[in-house]
KEKE-3310 file (N, C-alpha, C; in steps of 0.2 Angstrom, whole numbers, plus 5000, padded with zeros to 4 digits):
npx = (5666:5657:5642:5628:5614:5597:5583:5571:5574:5575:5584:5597:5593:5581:5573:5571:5561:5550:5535:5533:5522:5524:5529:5527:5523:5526:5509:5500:5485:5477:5481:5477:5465:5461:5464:5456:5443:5449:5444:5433:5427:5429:5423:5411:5409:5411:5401:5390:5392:5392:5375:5372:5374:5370:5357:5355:5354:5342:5334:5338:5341:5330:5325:5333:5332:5315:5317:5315:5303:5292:5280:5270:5262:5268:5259:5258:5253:5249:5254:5268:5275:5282:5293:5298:5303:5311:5322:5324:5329:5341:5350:5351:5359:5369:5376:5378:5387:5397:5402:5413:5425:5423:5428:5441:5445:5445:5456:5468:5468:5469:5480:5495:5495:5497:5503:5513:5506:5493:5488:5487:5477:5466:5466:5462:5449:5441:5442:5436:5423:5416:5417:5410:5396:5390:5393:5381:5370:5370:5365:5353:5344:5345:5342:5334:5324:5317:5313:5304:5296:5288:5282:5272:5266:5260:5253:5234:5233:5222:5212:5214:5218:5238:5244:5254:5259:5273:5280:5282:5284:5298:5302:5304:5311:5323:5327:5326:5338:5346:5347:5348:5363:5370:5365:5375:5388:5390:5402:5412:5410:5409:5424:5430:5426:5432:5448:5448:5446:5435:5427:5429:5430:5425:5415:5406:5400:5396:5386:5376:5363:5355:5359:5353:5340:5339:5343:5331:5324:5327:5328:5314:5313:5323:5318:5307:5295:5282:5282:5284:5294:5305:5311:5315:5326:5333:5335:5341:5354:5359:5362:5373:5382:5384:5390:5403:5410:5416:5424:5432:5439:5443:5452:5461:5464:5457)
npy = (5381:5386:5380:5385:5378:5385:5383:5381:5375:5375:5383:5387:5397:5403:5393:5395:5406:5398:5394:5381:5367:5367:5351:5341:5327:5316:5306:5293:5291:5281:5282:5297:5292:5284:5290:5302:5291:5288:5299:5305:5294:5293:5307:5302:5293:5302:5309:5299:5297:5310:5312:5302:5305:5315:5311:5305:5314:5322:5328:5339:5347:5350:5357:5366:5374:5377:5386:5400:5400:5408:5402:5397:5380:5364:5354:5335:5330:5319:5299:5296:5308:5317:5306:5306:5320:5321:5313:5320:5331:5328:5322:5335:5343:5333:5336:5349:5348:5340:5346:5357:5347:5341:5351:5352:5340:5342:5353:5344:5338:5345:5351:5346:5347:5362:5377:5389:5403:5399:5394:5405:5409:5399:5392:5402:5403:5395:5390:5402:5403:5394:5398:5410:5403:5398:5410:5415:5405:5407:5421:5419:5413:5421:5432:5433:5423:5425:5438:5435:5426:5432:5443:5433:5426:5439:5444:5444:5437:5440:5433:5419:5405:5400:5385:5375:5364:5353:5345:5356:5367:5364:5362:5375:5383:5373:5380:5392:5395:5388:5393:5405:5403:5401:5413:5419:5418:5426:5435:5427:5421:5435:5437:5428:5429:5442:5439:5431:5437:5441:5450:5466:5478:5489:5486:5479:5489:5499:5492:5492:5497:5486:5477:5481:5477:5464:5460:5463:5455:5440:5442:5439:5426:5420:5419:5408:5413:5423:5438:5455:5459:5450:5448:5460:5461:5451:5455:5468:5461:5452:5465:5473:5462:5462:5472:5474:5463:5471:5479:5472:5467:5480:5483:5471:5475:5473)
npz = (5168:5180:5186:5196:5202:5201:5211:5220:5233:5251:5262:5276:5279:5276:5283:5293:5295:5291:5297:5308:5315:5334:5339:5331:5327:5314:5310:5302:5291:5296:5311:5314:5316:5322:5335:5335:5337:5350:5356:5354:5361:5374:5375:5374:5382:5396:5396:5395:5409:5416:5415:5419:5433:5435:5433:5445:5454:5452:5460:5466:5455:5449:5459:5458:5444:5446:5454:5449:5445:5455:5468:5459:5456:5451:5439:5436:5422:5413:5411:5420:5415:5422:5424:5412:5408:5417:5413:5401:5406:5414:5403:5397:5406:5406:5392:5392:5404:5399:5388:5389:5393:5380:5372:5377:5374:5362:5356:5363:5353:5341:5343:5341:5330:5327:5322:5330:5328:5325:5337:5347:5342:5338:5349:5360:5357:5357:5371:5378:5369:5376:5391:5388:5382:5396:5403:5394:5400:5413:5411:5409:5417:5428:5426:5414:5414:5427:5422:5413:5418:5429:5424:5416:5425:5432:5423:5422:5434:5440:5436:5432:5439:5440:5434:5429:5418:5421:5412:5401:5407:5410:5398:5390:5401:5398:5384:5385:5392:5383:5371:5375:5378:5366:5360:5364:5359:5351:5349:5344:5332:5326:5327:5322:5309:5308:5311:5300:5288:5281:5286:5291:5306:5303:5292:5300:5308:5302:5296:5307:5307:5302:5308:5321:5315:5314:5326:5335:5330:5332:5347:5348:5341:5350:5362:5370:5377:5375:5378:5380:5389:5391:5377:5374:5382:5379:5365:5369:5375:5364:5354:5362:5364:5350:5348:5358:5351:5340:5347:5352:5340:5334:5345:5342:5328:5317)
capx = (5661:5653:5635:5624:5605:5594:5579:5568:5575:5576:5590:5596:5590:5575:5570:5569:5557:5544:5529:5530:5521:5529:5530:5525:5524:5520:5506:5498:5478:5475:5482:5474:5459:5461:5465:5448:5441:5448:5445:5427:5425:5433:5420:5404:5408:5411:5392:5387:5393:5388:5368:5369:5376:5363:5348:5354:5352:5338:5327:5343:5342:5324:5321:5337:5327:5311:5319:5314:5296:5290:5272:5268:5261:5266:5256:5258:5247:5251:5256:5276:5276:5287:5299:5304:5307:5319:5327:5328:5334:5346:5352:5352:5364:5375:5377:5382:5393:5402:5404:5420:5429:5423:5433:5449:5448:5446:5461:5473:5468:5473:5487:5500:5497:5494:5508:5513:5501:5487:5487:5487:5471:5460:5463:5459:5442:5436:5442:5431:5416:5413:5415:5401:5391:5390:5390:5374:5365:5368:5360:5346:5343:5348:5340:5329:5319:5313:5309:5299:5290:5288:5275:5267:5262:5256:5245:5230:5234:5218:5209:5215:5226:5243:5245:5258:5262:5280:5286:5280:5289:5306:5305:5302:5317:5329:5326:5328:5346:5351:5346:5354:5370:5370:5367:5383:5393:5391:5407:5417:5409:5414:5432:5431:5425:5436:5453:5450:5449:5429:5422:5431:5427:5422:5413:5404:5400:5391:5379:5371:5356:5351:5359:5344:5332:5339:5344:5326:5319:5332:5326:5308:5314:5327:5316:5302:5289:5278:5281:5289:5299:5311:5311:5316:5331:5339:5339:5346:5360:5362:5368:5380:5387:5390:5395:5409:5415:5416:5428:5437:5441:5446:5457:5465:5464:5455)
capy = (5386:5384:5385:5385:5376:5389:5380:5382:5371:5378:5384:5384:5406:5404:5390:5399:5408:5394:5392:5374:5365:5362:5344:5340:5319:5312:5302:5291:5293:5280:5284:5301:5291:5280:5295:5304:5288:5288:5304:5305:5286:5297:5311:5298:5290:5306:5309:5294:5296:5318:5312:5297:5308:5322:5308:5303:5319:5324:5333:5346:5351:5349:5361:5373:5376:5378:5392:5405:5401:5408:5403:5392:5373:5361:5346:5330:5331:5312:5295:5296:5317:5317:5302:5309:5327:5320:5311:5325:5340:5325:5323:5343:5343:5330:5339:5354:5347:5339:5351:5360:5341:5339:5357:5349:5336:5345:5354:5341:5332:5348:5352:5346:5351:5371:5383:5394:5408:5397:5392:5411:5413:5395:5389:5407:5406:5388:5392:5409:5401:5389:5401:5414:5400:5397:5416:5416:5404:5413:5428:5417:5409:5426:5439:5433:5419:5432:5444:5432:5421:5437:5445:5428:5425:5444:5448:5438:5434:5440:5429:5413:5402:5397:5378:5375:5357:5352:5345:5362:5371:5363:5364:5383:5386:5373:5379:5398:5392:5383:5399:5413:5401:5401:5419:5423:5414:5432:5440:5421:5421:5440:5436:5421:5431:5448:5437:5427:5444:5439:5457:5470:5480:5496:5487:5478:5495:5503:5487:5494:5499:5481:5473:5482:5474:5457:5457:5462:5447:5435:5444:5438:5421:5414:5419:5405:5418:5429:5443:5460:5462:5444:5451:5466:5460:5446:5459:5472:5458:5455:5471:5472:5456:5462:5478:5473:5460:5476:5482:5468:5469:5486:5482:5469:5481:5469)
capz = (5170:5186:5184:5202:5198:5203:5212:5226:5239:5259:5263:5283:5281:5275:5284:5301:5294:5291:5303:5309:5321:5338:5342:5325:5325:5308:5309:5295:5292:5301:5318:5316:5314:5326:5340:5334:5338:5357:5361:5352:5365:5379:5377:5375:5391:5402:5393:5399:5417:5417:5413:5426:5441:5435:5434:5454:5459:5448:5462:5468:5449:5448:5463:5455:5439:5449:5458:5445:5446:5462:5466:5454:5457:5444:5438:5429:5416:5412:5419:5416:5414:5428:5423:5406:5411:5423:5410:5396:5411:5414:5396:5394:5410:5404:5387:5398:5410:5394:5382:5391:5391:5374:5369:5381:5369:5353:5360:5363:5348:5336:5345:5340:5320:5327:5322:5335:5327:5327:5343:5348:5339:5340:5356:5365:5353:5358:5376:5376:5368:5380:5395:5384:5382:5403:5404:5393:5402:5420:5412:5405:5423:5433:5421:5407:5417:5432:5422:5410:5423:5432:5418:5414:5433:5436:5418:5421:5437:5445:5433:5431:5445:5436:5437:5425:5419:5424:5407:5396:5410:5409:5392:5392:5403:5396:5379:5386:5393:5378:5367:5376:5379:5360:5358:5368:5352:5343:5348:5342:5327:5323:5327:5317:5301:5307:5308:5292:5284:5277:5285:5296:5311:5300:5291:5304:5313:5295:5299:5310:5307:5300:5318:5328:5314:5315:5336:5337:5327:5337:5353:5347:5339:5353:5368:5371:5377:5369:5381:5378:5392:5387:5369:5373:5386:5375:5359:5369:5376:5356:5353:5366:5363:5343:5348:5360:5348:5338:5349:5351:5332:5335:5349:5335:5321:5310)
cpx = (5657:5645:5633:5615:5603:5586:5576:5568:5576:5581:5590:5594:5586:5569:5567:5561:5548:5541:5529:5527:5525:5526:5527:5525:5520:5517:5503:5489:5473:5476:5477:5466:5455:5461:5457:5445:5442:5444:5437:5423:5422:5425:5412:5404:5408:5403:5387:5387:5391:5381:5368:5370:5372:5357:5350:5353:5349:5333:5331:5342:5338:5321:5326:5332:5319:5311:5314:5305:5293:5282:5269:5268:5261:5265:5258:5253:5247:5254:5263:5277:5285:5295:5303:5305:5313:5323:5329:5333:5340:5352:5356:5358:5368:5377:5381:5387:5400:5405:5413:5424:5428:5428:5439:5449:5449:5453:5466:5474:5472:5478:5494:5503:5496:5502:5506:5509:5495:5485:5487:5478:5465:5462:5460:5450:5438:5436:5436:5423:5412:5411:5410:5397:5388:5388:5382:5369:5364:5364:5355:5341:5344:5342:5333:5324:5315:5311:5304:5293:5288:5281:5270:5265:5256:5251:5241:5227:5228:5211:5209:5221:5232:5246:5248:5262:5270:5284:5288:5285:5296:5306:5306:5307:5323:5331:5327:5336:5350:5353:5350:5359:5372:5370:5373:5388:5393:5397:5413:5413:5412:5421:5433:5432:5429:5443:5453:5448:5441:5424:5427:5427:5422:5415:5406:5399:5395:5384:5374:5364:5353:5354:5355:5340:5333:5341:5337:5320:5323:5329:5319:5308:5317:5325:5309:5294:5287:5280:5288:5294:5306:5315:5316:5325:5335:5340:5343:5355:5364:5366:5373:5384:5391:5393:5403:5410:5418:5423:5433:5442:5445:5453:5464:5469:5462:5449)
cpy = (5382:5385:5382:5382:5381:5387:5382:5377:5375:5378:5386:5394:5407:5398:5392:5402:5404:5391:5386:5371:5362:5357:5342:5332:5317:5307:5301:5293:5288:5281:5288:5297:5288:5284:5297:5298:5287:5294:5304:5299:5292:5303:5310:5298:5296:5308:5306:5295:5302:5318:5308:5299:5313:5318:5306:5310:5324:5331:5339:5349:5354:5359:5368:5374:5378:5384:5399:5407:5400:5407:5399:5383:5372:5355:5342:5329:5322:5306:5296:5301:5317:5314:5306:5315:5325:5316:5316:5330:5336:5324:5329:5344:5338:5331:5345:5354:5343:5344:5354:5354:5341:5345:5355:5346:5336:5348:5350:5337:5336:5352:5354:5350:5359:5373:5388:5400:5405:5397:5398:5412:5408:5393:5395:5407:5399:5390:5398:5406:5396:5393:5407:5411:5398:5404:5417:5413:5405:5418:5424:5415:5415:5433:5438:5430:5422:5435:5441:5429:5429:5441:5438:5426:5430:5444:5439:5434:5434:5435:5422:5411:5398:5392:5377:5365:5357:5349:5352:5367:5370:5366:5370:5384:5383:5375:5388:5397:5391:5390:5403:5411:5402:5407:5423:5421:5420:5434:5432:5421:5428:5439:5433:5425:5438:5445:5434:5431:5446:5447:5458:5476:5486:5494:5484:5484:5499:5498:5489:5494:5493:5475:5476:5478:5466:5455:5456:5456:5441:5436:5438:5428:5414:5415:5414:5405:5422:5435:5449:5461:5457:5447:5455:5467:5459:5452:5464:5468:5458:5459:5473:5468:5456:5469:5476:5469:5465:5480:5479:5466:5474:5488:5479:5473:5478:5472)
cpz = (5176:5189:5194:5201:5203:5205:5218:5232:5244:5261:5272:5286:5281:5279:5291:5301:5293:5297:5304:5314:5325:5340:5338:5325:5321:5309:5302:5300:5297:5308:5318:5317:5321:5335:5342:5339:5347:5359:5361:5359:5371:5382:5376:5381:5395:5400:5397:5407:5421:5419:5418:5433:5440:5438:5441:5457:5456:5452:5466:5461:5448:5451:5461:5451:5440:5454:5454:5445:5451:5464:5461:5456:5451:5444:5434:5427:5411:5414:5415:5415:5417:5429:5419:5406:5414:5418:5406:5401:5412:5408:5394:5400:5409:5397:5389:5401:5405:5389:5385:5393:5386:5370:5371:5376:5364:5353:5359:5358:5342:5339:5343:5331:5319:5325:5327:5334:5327:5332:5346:5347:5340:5346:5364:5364:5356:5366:5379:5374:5374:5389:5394:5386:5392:5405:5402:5397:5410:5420:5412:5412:5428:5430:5419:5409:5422:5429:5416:5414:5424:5430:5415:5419:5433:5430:5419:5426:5443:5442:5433:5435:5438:5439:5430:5424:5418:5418:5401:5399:5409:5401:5389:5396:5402:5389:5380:5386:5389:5374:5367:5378:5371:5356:5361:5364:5348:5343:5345:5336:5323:5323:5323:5309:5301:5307:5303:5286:5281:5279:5292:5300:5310:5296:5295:5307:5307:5294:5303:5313:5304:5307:5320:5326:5316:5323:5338:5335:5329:5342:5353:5345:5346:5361:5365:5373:5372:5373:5380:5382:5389:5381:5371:5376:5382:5369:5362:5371:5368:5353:5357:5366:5356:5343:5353:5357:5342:5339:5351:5344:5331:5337:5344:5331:5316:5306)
residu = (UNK:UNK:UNK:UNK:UNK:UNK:UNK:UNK:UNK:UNK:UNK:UNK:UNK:UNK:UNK:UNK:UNK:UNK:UNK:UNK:UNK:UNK:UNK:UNK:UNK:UNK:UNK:UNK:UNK:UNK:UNK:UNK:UNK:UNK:UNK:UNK:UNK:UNK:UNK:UNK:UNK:UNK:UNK:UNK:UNK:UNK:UNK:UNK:UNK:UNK:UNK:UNK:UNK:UNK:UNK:UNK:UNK:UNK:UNK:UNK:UNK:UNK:UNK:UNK:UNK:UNK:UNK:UNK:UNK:UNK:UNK:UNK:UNK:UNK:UNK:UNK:UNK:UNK:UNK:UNK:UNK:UNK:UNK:UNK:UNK:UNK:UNK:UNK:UNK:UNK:UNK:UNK:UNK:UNK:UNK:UNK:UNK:UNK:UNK:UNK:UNK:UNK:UNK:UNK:UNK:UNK:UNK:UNK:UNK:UNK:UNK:UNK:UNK:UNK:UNK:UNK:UNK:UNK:UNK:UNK:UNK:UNK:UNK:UNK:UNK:UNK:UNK:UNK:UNK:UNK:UNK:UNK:UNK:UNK:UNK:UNK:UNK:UNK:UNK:UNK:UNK:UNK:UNK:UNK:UNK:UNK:UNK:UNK:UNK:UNK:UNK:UNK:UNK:UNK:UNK:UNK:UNK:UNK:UNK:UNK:UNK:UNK:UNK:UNK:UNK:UNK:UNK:UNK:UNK:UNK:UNK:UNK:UNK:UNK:UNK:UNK:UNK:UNK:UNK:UNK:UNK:UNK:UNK:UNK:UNK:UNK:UNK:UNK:UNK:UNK:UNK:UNK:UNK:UNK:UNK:UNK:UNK:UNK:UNK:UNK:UNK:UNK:UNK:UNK:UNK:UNK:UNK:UNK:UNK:UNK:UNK:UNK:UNK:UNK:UNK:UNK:UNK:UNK:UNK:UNK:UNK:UNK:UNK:UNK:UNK:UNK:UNK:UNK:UNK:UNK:UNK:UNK:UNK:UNK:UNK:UNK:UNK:UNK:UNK:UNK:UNK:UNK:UNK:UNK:UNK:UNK:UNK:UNK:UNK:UNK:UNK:UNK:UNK:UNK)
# end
């Protein structure tokens, strides 16, 4: 009798079919560890080197960021105001200027362990987030900045002169920038949760009516002013950014 064992070992038909990573090189836990460890280096040092070529040419940034606020004299209101501004705006632009190398190296780091359908999916999604987050803070600096300063110069403006201390300012327009770079991460987090199956486009879209309530109290929370016109900007940007990841789900079929 010629029996056959009948077992689940990979046969050269079935194995075609298995998703494997290409350029697959087994590493032990240390290597990975020890990689992590260069690239993490890697992406310090360009940190280091991002925030010391911002702080040399602290007063081109200086008088960028001061574009927005037309008309306005601003004071040091302390001795050393003026330093550590320039160090944080520096700081804040060498986190900036990093972040899209830090994403290159997250990147080449998970690379190799992606299967070809992954790589489809996360490397367009970190790619994409990073150029949102640039896109948001062009609006923040184009859009949301004019028309904030804009209202908090004119109401009042025949009553009190606006002398504006220089560190409250910056902090007020890098804290605008960071925000609304942050709120352009809606449509990567919808993808996120519409391909890992967690909520689809339909049912996104029957939301609705509690997205207006929550863009509206974001609009109000991730702007730095009090004033209605900001509010009313960034919420409406909000829904536009969850409506079209809406559509890009659609497009999907997720």
């Amino acid at each position: 009798m010629n029996l056959k064992p009948q077992n689940n070992l990979l046969t050269n038909e079935n194995i075609d079919h298995v998703d494997i990573p290409e350029n697959d090189i087994p590493m032990s836990i240390t290597e990975h560890l020890e990689e992590l460890r260069q690239r993490t280096l890697f992406v310090f040092l360009f940190f280091l080197f991002a925030t010391t070529i911002s702080f040399t040419q602290i007063k081109i940034i200086v008088a960028i960021l001061q574009a927005p606020a037309v008309g306005i004299k601003f004071l040091q209101l302390a001795p050393g105001e003026y330093f550590f501004s320039s160090i944080k705006v520096a700081i804040y632009c060498g986190i900036v200027a990093t972040t899209p190398f830090a994403v290159y190296q997250v990147i080449l780091y998970i690379l190799p362990g992606l299967t070809g359908k992954e790589r489809k999916i996360i490397l367009p999604l970190l790619i994409s987030s990073v150029l949102l987050f640039i896109t948001g803070g062009i609006f923040a600096y184009f859009v949301l900045a004019p028309a904030a300063l804009t209202f908090l110069i004119s109401y009042g403006s025949d009553i009190v002169e606006p002398l504006w201390s220089f560190e409250q300012y910056f902090d007020f327009i890098l804290l605008l920038l960071l925000s609304t770079g942050l709120a352009f991460e809606i449509p990567i987090i919808q993808l996120l949760l519409g391909v890992s199956g967690t909520f689809s486009s339909s049912q996104m879209i029957r939301a609705w009516r509690y997205i207006i309530i929550i863009a509206t109290i974001a609009g109000a929370i991730l702007t730095p002013s009090t004033d209605p016109v900001t509010q009313l900007i960034m919420s409406s940007a909000v829904l536009l950014l969850y409506f079209g990841g809406i559509v890009i789900l659609l497009v999907l079929k997720k």
